[in-house]
Every structure is written in structure tokens, then in C-alpha cells.
DSSP file (Angstrom, degrees, kcal/mol; ACC not computed):
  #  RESIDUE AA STRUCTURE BP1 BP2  ACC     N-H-->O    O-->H-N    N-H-->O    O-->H-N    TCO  KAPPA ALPHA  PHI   PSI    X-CA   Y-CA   Z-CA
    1    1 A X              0   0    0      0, 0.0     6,-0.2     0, 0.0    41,-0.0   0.000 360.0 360.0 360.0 153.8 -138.3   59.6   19.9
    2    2 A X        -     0   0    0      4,-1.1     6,-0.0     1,-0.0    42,-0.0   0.325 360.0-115.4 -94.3-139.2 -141.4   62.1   20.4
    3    3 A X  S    S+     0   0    0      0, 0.0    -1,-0.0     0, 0.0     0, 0.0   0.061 106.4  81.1-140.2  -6.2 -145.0   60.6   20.1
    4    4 A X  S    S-     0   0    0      2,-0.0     3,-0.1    40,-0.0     0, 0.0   0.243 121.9 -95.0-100.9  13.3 -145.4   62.8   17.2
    5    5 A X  S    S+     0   0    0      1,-0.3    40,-1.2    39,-0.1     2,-0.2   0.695  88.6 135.9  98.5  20.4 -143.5   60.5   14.4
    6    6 A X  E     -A   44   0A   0     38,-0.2    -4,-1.1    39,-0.1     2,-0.3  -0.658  43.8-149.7 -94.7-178.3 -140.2   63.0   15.4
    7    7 A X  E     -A   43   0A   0     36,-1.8    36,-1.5    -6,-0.2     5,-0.2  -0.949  25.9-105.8-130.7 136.7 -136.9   61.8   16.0
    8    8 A X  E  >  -A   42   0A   0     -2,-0.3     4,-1.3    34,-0.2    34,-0.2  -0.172  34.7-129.7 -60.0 145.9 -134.1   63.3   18.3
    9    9 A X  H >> S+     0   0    0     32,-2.1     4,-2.4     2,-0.2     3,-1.3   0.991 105.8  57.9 -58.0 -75.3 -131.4   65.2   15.5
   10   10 A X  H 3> S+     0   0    0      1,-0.3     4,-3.4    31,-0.3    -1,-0.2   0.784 105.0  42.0 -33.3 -48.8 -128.7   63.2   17.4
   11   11 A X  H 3> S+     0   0    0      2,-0.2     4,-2.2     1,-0.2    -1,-0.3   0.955 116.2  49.1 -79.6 -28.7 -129.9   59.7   16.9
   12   12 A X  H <X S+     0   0    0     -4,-1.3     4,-1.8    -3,-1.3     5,-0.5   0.997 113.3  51.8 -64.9 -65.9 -130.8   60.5   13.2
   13   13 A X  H  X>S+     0   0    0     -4,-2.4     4,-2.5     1,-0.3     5,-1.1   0.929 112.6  42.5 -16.4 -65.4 -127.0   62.1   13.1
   14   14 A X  H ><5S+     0   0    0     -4,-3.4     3,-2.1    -5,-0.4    -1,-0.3   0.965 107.2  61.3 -59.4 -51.6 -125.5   58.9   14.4
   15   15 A X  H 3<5S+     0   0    0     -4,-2.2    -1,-0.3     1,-0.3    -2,-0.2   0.789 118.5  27.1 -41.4 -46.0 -127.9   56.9   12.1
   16   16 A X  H 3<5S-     0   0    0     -4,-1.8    -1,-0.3    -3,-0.4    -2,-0.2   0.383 104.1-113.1 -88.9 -15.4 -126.0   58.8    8.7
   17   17 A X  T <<5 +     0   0    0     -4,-2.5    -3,-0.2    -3,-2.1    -2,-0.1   0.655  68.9 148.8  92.2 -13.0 -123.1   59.5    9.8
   18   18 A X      < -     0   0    0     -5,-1.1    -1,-0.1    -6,-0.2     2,-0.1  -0.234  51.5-115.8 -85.2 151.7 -123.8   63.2    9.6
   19   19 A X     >  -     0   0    0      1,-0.1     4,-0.6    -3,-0.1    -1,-0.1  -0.409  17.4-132.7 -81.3 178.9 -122.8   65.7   11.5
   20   20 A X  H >> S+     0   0    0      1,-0.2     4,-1.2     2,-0.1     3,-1.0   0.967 102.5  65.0 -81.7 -61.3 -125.7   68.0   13.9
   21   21 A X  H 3> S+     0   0    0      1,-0.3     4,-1.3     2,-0.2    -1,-0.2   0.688 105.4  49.9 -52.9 -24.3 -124.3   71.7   12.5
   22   22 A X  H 3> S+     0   0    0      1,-0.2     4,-2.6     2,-0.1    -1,-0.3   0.913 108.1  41.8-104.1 -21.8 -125.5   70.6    9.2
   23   23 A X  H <X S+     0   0    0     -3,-1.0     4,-1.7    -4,-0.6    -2,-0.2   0.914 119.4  46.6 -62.4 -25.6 -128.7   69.5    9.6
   24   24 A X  H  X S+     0   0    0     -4,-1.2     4,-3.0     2,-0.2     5,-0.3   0.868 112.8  53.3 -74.9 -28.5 -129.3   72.6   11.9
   25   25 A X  H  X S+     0   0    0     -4,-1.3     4,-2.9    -5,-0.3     5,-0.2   0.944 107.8  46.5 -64.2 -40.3 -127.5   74.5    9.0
   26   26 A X  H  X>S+     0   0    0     -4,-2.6     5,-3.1     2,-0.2     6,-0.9   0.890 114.7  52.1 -70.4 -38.4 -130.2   72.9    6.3
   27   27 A X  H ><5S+     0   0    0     -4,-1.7     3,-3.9     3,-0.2    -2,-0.2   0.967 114.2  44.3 -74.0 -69.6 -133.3   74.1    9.3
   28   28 A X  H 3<5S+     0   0    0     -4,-3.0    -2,-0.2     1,-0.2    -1,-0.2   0.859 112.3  46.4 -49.3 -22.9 -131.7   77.8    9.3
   29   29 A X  H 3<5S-     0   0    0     -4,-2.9    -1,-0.2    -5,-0.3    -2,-0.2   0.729 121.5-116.4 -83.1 -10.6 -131.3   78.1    5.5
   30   30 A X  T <<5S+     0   0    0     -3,-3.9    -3,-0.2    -4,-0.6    -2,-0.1   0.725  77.7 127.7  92.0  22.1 -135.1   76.7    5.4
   31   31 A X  S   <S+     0   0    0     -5,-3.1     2,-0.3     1,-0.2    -4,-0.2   0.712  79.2   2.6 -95.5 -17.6 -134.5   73.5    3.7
   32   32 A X  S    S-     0   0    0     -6,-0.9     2,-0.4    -5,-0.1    -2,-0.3  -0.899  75.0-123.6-156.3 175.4 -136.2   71.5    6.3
   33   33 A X        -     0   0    0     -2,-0.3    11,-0.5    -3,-0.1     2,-0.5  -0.980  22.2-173.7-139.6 129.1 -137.9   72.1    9.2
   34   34 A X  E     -B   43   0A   0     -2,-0.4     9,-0.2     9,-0.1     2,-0.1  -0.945  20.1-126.1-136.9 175.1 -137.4   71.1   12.7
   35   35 A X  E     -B   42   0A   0      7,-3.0     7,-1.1    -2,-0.5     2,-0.2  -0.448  10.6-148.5 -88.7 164.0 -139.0   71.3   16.0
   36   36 A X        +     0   0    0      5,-0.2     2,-1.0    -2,-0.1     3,-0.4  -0.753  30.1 166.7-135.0  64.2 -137.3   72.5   19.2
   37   37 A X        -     0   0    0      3,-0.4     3,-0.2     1,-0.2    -2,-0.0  -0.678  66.1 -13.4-102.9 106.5 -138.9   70.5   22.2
   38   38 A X  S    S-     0   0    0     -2,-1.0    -1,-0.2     1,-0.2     3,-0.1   0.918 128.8 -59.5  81.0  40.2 -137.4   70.3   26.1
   39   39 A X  S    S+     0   0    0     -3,-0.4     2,-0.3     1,-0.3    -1,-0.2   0.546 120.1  95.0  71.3   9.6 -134.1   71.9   24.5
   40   40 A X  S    S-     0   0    0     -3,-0.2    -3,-0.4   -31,-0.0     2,-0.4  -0.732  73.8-109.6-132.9 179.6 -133.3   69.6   22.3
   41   41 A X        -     0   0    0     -2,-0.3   -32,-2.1    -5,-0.2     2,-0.4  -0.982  23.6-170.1-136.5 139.9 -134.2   69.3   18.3
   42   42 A X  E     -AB   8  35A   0     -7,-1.1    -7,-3.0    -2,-0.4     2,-0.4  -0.932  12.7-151.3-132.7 109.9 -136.3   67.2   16.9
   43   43 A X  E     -AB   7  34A   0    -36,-1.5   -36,-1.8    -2,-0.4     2,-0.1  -0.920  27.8-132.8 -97.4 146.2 -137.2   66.1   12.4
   44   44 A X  E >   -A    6   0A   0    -11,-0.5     3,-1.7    -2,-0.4     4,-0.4  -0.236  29.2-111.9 -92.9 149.5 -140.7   64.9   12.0
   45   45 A X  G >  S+     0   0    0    -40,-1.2     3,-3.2     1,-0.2     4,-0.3   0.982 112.0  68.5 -70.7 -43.8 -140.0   61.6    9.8
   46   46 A X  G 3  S+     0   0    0      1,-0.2     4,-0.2     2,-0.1    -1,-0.2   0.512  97.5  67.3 -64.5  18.9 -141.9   63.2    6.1
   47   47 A X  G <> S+     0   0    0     -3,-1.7     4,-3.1     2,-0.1    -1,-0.2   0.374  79.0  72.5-110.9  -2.7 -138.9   65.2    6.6
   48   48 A X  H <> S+     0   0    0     -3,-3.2     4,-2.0    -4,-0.4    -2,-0.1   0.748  79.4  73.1 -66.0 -32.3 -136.3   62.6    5.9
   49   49 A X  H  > S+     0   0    0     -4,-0.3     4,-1.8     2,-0.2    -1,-0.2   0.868 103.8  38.3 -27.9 -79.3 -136.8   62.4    2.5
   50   50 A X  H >> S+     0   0    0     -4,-0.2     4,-1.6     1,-0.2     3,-0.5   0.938 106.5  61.6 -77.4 -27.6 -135.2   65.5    2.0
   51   51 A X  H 3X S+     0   0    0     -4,-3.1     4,-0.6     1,-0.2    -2,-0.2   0.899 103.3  51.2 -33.9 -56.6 -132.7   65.3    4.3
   52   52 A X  H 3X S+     0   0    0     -4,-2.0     4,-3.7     2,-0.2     3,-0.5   0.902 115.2  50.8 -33.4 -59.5 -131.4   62.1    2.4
   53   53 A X  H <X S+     0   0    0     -4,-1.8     4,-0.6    -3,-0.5    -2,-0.2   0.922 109.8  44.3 -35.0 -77.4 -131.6   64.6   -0.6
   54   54 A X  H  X S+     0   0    0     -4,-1.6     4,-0.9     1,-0.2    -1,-0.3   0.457 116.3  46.9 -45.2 -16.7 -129.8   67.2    0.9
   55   55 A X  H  X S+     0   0    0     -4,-0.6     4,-1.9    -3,-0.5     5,-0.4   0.878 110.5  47.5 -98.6 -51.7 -126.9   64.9    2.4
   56   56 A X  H  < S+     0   0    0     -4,-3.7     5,-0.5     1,-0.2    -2,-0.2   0.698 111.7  50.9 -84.0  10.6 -126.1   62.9   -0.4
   57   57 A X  H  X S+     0   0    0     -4,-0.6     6,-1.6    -5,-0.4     4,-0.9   0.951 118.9  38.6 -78.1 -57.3 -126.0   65.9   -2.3
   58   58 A X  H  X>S+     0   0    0     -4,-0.9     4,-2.7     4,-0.3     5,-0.6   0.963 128.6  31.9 -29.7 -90.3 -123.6   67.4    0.5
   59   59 A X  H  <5S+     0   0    0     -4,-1.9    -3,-0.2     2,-0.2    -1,-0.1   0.872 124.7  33.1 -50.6 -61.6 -121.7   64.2    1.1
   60   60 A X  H  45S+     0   0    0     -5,-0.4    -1,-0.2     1,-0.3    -3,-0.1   0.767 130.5  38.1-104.4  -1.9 -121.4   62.1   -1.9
   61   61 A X  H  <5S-     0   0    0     -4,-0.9    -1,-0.3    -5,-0.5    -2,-0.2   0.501  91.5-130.5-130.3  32.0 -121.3   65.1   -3.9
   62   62 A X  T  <5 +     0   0    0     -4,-2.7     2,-0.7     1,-0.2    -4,-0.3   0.823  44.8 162.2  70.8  29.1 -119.5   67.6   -2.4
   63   63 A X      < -     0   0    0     -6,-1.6    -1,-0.2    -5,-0.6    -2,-0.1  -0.839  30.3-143.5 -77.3 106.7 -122.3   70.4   -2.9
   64   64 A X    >>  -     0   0    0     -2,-0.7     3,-1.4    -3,-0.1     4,-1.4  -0.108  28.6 -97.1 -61.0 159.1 -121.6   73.3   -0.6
   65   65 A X  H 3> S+     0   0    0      1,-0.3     4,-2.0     2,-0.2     5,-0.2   0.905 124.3  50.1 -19.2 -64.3 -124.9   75.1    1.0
   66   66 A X  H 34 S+     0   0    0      1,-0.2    -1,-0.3     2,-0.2    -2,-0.1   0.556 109.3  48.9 -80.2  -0.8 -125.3   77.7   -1.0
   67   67 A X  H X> S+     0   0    0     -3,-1.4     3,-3.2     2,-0.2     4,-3.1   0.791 112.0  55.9 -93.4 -88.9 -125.0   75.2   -4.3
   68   68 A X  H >X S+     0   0    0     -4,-1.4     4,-3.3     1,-0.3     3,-1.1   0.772 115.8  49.0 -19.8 -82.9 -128.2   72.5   -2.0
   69   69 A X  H 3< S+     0   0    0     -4,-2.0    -1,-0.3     1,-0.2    -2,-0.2   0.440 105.4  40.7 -88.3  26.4 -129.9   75.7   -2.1
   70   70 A X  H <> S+     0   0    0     -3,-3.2     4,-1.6    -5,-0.2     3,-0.4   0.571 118.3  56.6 -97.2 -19.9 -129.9   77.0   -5.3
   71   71 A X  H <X S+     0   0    0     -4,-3.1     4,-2.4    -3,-1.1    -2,-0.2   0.973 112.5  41.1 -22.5 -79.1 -130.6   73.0   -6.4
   72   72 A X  H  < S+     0   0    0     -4,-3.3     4,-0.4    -5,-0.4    -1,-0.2   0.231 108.6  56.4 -78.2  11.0 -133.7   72.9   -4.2
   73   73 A X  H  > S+     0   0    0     -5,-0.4     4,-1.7    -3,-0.4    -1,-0.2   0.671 115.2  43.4-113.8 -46.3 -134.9   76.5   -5.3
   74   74 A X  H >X S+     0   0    0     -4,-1.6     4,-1.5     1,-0.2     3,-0.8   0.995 112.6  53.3 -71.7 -57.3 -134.6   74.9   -9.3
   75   75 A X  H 3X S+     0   0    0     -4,-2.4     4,-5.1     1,-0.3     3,-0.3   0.755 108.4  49.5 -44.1 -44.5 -136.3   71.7   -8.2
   76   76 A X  H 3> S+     0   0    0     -4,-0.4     4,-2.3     1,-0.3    -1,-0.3   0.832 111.0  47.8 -45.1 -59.8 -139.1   73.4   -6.8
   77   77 A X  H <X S+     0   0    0     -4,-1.7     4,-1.4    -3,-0.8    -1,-0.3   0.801 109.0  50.3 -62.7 -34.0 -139.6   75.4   -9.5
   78   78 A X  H  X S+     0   0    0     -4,-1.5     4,-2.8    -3,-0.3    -2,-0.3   0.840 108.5  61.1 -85.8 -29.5 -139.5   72.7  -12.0
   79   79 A X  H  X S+     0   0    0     -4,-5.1     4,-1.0    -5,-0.2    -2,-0.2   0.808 102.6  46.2 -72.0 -12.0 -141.9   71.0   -9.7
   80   80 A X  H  X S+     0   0    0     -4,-2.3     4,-4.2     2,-0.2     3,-0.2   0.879 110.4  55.8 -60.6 -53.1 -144.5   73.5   -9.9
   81   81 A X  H  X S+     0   0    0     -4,-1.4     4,-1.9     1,-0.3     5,-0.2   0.822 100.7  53.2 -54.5 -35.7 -144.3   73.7  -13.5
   82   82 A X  H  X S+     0   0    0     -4,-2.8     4,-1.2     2,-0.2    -1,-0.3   0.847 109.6  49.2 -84.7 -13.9 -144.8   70.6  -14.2
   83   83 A X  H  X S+     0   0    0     -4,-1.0     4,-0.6     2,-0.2     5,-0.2   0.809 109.2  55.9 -74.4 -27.7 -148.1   70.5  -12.1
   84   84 A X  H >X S+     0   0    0     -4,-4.2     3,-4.5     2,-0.2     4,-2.0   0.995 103.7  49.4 -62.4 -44.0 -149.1   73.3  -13.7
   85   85 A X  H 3X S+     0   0    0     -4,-1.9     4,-1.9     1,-0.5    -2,-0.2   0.751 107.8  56.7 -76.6 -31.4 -148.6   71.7  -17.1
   86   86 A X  H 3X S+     0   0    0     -4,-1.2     4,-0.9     2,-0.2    -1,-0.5   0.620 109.0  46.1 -50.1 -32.6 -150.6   68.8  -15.8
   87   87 A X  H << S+     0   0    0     -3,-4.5    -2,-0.2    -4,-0.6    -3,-0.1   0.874 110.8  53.5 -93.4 -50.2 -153.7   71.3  -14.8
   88   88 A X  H  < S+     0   0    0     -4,-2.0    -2,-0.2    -5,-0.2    -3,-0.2   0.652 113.9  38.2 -81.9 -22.5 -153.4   72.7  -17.9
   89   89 A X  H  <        0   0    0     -4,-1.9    -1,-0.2    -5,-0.3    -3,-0.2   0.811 360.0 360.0 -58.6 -44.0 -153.6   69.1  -20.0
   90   90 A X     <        0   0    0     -4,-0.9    -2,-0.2    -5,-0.2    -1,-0.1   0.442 360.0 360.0 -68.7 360.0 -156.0   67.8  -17.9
């Protein structure tokens, strides 16, 4: 662990079950973000959240990449909308 609230990819891996190549896969498509410190790679903990998302979407339902992000591209979208619609009540 970093001093910054990260945790090394590996021990999160082993923690899930998960393999590393897909969490690095979810950082290169942009679906999360991680740090790269002393050669090794690092998720910040408010990033876990989606990971969880992202896995059990992956895992327990057999969603391929390109499926997660067209997912997270709708969610996104629907979350915006609904904050606008929320500005726009208020």
C-alpha cells in the first residue's frame, strides 16, 4: 500500500480473484484510472467501486470489453440526465 489511499494492482488482484491484464485492460480502455509508481501499478481506493462494477459485470456475467464499455458509456449518460432533470425541477 502507497500513503495516498492506493493499493498495489496485485494484492487487489489476489483479493478478487481477478486477473492483472484485466484490470490494466479496464485502465487502457479508460474505465478506471491507475497510477504507475516505482514500476509497479497502483488503484486509488474511490476507484474500487467501479472496479467491482466492472468485474462482476465481466465475471459473473460474462460481458466482454467492448459490451463493460458500451454499458458504462449508457450509464453515464443516463447519469447526467438524470442530474440534469434534477436542475431542471429544482
Amino acid at each position: 500500500m502507497t500513503n495516498d489511499n492506493s493499493i498495489l494492482i496485485e494484492e487487489c488482484c489476489r483479493h478478487y480473484s481477478i486477473e492483472t491484464s484485466f484490470v490494466r485492460t479496464l485502465n487502457d480502455q479508460g474505465l478506471i484510472e491507475l497510477s504507475y509508481i516505482n514500476e509497479s501499478y497502483f488503484i486509488h481506493n474511490d476507484q474500487l467501486s467501479l472496479l467491482e462494477k466492472y468485474m462482476h459485470l465481466h465475471y459473473d456475467l460474462d460481458i466482454n470489453m467492448e459490451g463493460i464499455e458500451a454499458i458504462s458509456h449508457l450509464l453515464e449518460k443516463i447519469e447526467k440526465l438524470q442530474a440534469e432533470l434534477r436542475l431542471l425541477k429544482g
